[in-house]
C-alpha positions, -999 to +999 in steps of 0.1 A: +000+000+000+015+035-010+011+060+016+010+100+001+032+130+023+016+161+023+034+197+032+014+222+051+031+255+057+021+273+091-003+299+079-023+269+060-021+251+091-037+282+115-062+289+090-074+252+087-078+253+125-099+283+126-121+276+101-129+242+120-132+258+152-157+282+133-174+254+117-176+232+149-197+261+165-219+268+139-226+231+135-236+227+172-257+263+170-279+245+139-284+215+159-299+234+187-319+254+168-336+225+151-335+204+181-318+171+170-313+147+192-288+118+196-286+083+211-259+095+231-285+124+247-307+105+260-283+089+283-257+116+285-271+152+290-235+170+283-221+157+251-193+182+246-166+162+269-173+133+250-172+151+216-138+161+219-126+132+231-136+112+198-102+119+180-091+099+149-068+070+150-045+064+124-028+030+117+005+031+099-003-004+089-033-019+066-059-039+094-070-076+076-102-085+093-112-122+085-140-129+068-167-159+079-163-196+054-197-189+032-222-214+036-226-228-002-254-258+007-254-283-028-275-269-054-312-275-049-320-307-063-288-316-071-286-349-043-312-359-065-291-361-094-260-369-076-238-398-094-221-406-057-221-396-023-185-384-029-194-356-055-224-346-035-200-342-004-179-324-028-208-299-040-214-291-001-197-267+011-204-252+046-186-227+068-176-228+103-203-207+115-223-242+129-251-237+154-241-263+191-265-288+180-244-297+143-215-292+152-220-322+178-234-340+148-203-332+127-178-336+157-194-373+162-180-379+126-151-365+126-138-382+160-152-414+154-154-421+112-128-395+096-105-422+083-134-442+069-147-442+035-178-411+030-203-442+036-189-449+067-190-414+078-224-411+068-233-441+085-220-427+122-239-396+110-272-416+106-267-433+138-273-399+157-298-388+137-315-417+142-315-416+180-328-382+182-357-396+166-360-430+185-377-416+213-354-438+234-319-413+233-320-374+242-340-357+209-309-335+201-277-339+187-255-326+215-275-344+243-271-375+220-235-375+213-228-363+251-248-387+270-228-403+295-205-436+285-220-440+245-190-419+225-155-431+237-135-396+221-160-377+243-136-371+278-149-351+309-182-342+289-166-325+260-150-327+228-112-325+219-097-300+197-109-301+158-083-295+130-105-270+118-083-267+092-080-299+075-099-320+045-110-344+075-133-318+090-148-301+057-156-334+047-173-340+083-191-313+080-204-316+049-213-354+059-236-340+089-253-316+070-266-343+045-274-367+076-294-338+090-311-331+060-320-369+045-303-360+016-285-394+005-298-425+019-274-447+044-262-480+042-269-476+079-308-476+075-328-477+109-295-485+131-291-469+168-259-487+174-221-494+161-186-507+172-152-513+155-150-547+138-120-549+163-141-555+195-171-576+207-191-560+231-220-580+251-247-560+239-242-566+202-254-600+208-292-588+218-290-566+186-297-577+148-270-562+127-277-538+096-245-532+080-204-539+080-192-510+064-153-510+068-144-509+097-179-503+116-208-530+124-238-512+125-275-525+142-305-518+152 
């Protein structure tokens, strides 16, 4: 960014200043005679103090505010027309500004199915969404994910730190938003439950299972 210097001689200089002193009272005698009135009036009677307080700042160097991820849904109807879950994933794009309640829903994912394949994901996804609606699990998405001894990542009653930064979560977030909305259908089906293919816990014995994807039994 160039910066321009400007030379002012003295007399310039006093003049400027007297004809904003000038102009400064003639302002405040117009706004008295046509009785404005400010926000800052009504709570603060005496206004000059504060008036000539408000001074300028400038900063030498340029100020970068960041600017909010978009949220860029798919295209309406195109889950419809969709070839794959992968380019549907790939046509969703959503920021970080998440309400509690998804990201939860896309933590879930992340922590438990990022190195799966997208079904897989989409599968742990369905799981939740599932449970909210069962009737038999809290009806939201944190109080599902958070209730006590189901999610083994979940430590103390909260989540770890999320590479927000990485392919792992973009693609976790994009999975949740198309579990939340219905819009491509789950090897998963109707399942409430799920475990590594690694372990065998007693209660998978009572339940009929749904689905092996990967690494992941699934059942309802």
């Amino acid at each position: 960014m160039k910066r321009k210097t400007y030379s002012f001689t003295a007399a310039a200089i006093a003049g400027a200043s007297l004809f904003t002193v000038a102009f400064a009272e003639s302002s405040d005698a117009i706004a008295q005679d046509q009785g404005i009135e400010t926000a800052n009036e009504a709570s603060t009677p005496d206004i000059s103090a504060e008036a000539e307080e408000l001074v300028p700042v400038f900063v030498e160097k340029e100020v970068v505010q960041d600017i909010p991820e978009p949220v860029e849904e798919a295209p309406e109807g195109f889950a419809e027309s969709a070839g794959s879950l992968n380019e549907l994933v790939a046509a969703t794009k959503i920021g970080d500004d998440l309400s509690e309640d998804m990201h939860c829903l896309a933590g879930a994912i992340y922590f438990e199915s990022r190195g799966e394949p997208l079904a897989g994901q989409l599968a742990v996804g369905q799981v939740i969404v599932n449970r909210t609606e069962s009737g038999r699990f809290p009806s939201d998405y944190c109080g599902v994910v958070y209730q006590r001894a189901q999610f083994s990542f979940v430590r103390g009653g909260s989540m770890p730190r999320i590479k927000t930064g990485s392919a792992a979560w973009r693609k976790a977030k994009a999975i949740a938003h198309i579990a939340h909305q219905g819009l491509w259908e789950s090897e998963a089906g109707d399942s409430l439950y799920f475990h590594a293919k690694h372990v065998s816990p007693r209660w998978a014995k009572r339940k009929t299972s749904r689905a092996v994807i990967n690494s992941h039994v699934f059942y309802r």
